[in-house]
MIDRENLO-180017 format. One line per field, with one value per residue (C-alpha): residue in three letters; chain; x, y, z. Coordinates in nm, 3 decimals. Each point is the difference from the previous one (the first is absolute). Layout:
voza: (ALA|...)
zaba: (A|...)
east: (X|...)
north: (Y|...)
up: (Z|...)
//
This chain:
voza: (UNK|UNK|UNK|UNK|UNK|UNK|UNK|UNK|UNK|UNK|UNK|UNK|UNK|UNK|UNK|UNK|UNK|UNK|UNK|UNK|UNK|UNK|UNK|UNK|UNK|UNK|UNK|UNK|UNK|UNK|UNK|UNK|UNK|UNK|UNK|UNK|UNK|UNK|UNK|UNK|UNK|UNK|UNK|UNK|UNK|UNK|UNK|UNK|UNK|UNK|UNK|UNK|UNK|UNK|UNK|UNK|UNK|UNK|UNK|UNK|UNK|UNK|UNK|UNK|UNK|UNK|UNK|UNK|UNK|UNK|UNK|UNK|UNK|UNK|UNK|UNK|UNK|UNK|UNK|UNK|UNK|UNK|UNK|UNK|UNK|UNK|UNK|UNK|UNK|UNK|UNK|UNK|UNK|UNK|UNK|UNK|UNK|UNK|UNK|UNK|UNK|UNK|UNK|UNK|UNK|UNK|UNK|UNK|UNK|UNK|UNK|UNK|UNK|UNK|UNK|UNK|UNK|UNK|UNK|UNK|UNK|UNK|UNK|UNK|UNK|UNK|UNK|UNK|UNK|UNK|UNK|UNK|UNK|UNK|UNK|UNK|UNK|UNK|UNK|UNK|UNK|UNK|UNK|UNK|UNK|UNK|UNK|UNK|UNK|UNK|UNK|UNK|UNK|UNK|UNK|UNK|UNK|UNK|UNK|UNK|UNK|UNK|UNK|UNK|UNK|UNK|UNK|UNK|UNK|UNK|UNK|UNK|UNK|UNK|UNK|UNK|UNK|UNK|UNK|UNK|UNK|UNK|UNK|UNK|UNK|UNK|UNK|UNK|UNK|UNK|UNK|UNK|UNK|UNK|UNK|UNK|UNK|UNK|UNK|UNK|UNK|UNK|UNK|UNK|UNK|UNK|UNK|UNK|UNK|UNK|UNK|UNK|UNK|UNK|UNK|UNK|UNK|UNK|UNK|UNK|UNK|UNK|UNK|UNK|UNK|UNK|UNK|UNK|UNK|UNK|UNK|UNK|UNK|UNK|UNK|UNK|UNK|UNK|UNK|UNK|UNK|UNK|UNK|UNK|UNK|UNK|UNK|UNK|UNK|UNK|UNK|UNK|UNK|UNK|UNK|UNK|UNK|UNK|UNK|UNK|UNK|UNK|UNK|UNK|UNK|UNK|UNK|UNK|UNK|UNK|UNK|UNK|UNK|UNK|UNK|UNK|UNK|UNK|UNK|UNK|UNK|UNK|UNK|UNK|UNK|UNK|UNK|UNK|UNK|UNK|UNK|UNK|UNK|UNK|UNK|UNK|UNK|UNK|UNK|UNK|UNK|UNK|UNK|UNK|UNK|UNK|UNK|UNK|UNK|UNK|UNK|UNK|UNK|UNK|UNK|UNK|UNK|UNK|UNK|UNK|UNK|UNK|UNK|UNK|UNK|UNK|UNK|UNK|UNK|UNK)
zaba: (A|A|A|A|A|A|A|A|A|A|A|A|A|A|A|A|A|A|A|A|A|A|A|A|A|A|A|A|A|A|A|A|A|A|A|A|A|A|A|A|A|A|A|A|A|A|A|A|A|A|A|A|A|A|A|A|A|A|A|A|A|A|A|A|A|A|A|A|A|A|A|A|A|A|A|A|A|A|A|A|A|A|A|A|A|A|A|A|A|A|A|A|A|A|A|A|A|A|A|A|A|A|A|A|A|A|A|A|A|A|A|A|A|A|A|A|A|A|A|A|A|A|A|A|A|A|A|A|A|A|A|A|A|A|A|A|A|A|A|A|A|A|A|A|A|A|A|A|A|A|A|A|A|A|A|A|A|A|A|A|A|A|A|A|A|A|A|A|A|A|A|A|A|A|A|A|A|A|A|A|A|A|A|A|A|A|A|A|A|A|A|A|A|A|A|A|A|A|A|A|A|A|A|A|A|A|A|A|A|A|A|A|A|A|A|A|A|A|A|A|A|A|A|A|A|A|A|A|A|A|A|A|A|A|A|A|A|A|A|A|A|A|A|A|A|A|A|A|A|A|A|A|A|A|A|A|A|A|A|A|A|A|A|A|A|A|A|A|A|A|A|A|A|A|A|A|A|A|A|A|A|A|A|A|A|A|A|A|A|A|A|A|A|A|A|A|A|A|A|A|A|A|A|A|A|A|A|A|A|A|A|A|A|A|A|A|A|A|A|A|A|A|A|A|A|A|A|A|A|A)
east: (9.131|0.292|-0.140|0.210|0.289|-0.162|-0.021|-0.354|-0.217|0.046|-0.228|-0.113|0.148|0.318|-0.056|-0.099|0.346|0.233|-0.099|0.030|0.156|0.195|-0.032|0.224|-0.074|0.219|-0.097|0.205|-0.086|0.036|0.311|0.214|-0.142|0.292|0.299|-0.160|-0.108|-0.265|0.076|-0.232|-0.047|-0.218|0.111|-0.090|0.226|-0.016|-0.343|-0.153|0.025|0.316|0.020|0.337|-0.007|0.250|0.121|0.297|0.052|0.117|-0.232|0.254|0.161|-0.339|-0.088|0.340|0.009|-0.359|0.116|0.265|-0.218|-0.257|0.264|0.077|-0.321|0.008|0.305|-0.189|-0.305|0.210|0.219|-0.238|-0.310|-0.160|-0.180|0.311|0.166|0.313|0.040|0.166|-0.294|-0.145|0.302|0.011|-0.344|0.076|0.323|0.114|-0.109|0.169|0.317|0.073|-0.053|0.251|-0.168|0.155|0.045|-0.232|-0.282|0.200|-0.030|-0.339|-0.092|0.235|-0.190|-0.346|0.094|0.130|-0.370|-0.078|0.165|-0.125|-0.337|-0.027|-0.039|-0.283|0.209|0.054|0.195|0.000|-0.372|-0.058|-0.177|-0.268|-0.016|-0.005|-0.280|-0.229|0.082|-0.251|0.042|-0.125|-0.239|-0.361|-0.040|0.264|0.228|-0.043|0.029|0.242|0.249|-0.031|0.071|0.301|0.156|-0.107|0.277|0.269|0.240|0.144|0.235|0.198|0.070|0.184|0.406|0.188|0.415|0.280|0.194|0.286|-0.238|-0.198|-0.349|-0.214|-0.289|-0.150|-0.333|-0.037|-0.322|-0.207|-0.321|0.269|-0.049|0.121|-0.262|0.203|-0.341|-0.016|0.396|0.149|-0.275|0.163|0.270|0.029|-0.143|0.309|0.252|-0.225|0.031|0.378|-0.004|-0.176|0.231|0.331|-0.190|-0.006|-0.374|-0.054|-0.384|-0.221|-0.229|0.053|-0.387|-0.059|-0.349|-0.047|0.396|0.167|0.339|-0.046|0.348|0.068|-0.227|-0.294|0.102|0.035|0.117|-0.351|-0.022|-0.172|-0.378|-0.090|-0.324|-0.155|-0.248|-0.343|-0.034|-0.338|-0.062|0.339|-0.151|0.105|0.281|-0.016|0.210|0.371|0.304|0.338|0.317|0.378|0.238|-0.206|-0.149|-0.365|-0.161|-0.353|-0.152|-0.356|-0.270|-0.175|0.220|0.061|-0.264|-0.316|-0.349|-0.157|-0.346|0.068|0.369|0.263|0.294|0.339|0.362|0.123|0.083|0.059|0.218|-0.144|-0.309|0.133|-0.319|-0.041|0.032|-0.331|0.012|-0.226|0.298|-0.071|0.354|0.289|0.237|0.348|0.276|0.368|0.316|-0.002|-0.207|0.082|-0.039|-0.293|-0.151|0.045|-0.094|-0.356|-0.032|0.156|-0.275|-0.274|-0.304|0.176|-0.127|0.159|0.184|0.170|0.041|0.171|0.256|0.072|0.081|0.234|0.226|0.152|-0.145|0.101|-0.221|-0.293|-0.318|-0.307|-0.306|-0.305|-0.368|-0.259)
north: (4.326|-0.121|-0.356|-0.113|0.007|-0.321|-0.340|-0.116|0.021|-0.218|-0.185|0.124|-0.377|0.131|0.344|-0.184|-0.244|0.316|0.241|0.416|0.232|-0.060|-0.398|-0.237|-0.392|-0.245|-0.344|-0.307|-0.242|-0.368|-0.078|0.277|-0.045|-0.262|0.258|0.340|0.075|0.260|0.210|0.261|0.263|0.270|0.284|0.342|0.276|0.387|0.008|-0.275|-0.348|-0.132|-0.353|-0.183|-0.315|-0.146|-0.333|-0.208|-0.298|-0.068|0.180|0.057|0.241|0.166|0.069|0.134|0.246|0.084|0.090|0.241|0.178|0.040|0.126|0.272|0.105|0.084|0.189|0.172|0.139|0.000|0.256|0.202|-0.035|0.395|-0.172|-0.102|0.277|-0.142|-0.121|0.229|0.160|0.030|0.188|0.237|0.097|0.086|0.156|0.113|0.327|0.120|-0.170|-0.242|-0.399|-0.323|-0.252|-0.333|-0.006|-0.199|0.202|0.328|-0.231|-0.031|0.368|0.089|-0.210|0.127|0.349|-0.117|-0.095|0.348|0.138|-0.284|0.056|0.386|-0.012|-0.227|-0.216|0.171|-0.176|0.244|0.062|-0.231|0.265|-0.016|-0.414|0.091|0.270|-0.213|-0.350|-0.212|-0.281|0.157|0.330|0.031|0.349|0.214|0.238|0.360|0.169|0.262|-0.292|-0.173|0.309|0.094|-0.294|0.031|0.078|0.039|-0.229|-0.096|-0.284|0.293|0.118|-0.308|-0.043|-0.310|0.014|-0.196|0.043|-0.095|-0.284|-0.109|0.189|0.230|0.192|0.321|0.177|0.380|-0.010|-0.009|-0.160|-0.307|-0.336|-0.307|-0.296|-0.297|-0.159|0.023|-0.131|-0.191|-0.298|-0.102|0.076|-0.261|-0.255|0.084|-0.122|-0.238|-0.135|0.053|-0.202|-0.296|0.001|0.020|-0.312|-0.191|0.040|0.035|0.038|0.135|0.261|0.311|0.158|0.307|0.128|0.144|-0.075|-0.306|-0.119|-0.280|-0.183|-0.218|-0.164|-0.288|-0.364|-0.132|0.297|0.211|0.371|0.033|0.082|0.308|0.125|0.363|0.073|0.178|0.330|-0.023|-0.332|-0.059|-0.387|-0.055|0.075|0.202|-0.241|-0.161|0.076|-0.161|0.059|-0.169|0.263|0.285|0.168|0.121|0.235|0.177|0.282|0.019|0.220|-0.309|-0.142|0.322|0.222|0.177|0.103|0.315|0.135|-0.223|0.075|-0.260|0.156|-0.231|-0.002|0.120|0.375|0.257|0.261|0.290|-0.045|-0.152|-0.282|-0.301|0.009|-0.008|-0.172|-0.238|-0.255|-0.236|-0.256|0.095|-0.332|0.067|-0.274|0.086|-0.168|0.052|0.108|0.272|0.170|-0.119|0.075|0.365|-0.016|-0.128|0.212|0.336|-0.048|-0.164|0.256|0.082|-0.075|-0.329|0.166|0.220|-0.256|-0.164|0.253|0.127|-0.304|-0.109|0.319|-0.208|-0.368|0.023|-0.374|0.055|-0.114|0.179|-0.129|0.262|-0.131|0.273)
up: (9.538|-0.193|-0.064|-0.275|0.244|0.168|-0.063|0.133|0.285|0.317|0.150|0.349|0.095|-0.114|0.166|0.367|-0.063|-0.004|0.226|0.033|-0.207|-0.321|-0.035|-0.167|-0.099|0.139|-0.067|-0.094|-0.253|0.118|-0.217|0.172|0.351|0.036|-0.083|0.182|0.375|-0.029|0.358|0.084|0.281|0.091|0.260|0.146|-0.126|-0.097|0.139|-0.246|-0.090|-0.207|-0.144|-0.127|-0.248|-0.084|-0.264|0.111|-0.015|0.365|0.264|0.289|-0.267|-0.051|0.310|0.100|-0.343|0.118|0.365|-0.123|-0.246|0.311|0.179|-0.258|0.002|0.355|-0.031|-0.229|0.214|0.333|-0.234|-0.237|0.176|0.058|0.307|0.193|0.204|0.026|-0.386|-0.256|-0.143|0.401|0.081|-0.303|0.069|0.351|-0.042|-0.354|0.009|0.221|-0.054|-0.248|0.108|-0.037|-0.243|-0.174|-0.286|-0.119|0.085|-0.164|-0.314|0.026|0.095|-0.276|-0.225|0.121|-0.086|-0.363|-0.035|0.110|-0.268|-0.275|0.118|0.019|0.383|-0.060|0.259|0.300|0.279|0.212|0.005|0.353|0.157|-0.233|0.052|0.344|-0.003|-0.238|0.230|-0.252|0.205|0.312|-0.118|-0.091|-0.115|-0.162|0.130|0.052|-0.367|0.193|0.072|-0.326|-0.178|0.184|-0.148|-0.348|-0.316|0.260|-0.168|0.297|-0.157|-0.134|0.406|0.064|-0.004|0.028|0.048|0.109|0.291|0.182|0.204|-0.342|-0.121|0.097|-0.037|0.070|-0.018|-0.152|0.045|0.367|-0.192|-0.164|0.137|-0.182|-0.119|-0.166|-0.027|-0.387|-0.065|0.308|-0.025|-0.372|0.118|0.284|-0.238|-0.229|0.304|0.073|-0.334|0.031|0.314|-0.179|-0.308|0.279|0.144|-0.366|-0.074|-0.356|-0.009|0.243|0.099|0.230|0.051|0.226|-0.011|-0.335|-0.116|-0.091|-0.173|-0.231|0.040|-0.344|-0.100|0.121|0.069|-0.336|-0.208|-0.039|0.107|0.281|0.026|0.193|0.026|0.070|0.253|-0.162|0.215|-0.019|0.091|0.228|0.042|-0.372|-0.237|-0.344|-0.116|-0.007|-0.165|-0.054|0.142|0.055|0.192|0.027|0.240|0.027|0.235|-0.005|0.131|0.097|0.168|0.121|0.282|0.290|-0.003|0.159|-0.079|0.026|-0.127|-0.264|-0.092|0.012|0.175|-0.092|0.106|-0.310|0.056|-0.314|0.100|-0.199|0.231|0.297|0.019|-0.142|-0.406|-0.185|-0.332|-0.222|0.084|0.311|-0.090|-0.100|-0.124|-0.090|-0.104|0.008|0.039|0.375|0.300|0.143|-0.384|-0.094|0.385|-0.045|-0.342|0.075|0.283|-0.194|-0.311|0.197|-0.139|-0.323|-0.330|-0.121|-0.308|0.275|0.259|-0.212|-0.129|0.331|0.113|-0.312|0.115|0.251|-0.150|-0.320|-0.037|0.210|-0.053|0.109|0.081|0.059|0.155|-0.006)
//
């Protein structure tokens, strides 16, 4: 554990106040309740929980700004989402290897981006490993997988399989590979906080919070000038946090073994595949924190050295954050 990084332990008061995931204090003192509306909203989206706060000083404003960053997050899923046959990513998956598959551009930005971390990372990010997320299924498996299957899939480097090129209608994208599928999973969650971050600045918000499960944008800074507190979940007591850190317009997303995962004869099974083995990455690390100057970086960072030493985490993600901040918990 990197405890110097931190600023003190919270209270499980604090922890029960805030939530799940990566947690940020928002609290007004009395003297500034008079200038600032404190809106808040919590909403399904990208198959977990996402919560918006924002400071203004007139709500109607707040909750409009928060109602078109919602609505970019939606966009989001409805576009990237590996579960939706009719998104981008659906589509691809069903069709581009044979022939290669219209996408916006937005989501050729991402997938672009994805494979950049392929490269950073040594292929320790693998976007087009979804057949491996899809064989292991953490969510809904007890056991694992035939060893046959899992080692089909194992140091294929897949990412390197996939093309993306314009054309006369926009993007697309094409499969050289049969075993390719795409899973945005580790990038297009930041990614949708970033617009949705965009969407609150376009609205005149000036300080807020965008959280996503374990991601979150830290817009300005707290009510009164202060950075903003955010805390860490402990992966081994997920109840409490390790501790809390400070941040004004950053983001910060974590990685953990602790949230999606299975049991088996005593082995914990996680969502977090390594693509030299094809199964979930086995490490001494359980969390993974990464800080970066926006989300859809620092989401594939924490999911790209999740399992790494923290020296190494940390210089493979400083290849493409040149300011990141890594934060190990063994």
């Amino acid at each position: 554990m990197t405890a110097d990084l931190f600023r003190r332990r919270p209270t499980r008061r604090e922890f029960l106040a805030l939530g799940t995931g990566l947690f940020a204090v928002l609290a007004l003192p009395p003297a500034l309740r008079r200038r600032y509306q404190l809106v808040r909203r919590s909403f399904p989206v990208m198959g977990t929980v996402a919560e918006i706060q924002v400071s203004h000083a007139d709500a109607l404003v707040a909750e409009q700004a928060i109602d078109a960053a919602i609505a970019e997050l939606q966009w989001v899923e409805r576009t990237m989402s590996r579960f939706r046959s009719d998104s981008d990513i659906g589509r691809a998956n069903l069709g581009a290897g044979r022939d290669g598959v219209d996408i916006s551009a937005a989501t050729a930005r991402v997938i672009e981006a994805a494979l950049g971390w392929s490269v950073a990372s040594d292929g320790a990010f693998d976007p087009a490993l979804g057949s491996a997320s899809a064989l292991w299924d953490v969510v809904n498996r007890h056991e694992p997988p035939p060893e046959r299957q899992v080692g089909r899939l194992a140091s294929r480097g897949l990412w390197r399989k996939v093309d993306i090129a314009p054309t006369s209608a926009g993007m697309a994208v094409r499969f050289n590979d049969p075993d390719v599928q795409l899973d945005l999973g580790g990038i297009a969650k930041g990614y949708g906080i970033d617009r949705a971050v965009t969407a609150l600045r376009n609205h005149g918000i000036a300080q807020g919070i965008v959280t996503v499960g374990g991601d979150l944008y830290a817009l300005g800074g707290a009510p009164g000038g202060d950075p903003w507190e955010v805390g860490i979940r402990d992966p081994h007591q997920p109840d409490r946090l390790a501790g809390q850190i400070e941040v004004i317009d950053r983001a910060v997303t974590t990685s953990g073994d602790y949230e999606r995962y299975f049991t088996s004869k005593g082995v914990r099974y996680h969502h977090l595949i390594d693509p030299t083995t094809g199964a979930p990455r086995r490490s001494r690390i359980h969390s993974v924190t990464v800080q970066g100057g926006n989300c859809m970086d620092a989401d594939a960072a924490a999911t790209a050295v999740f399992g790494m030493p923290a020296s190494t985490a940390q210089q493979v993600a400083r290849r493409v954050i040149p300011d990141a901040t890594v934060i190990s918990l063994t």
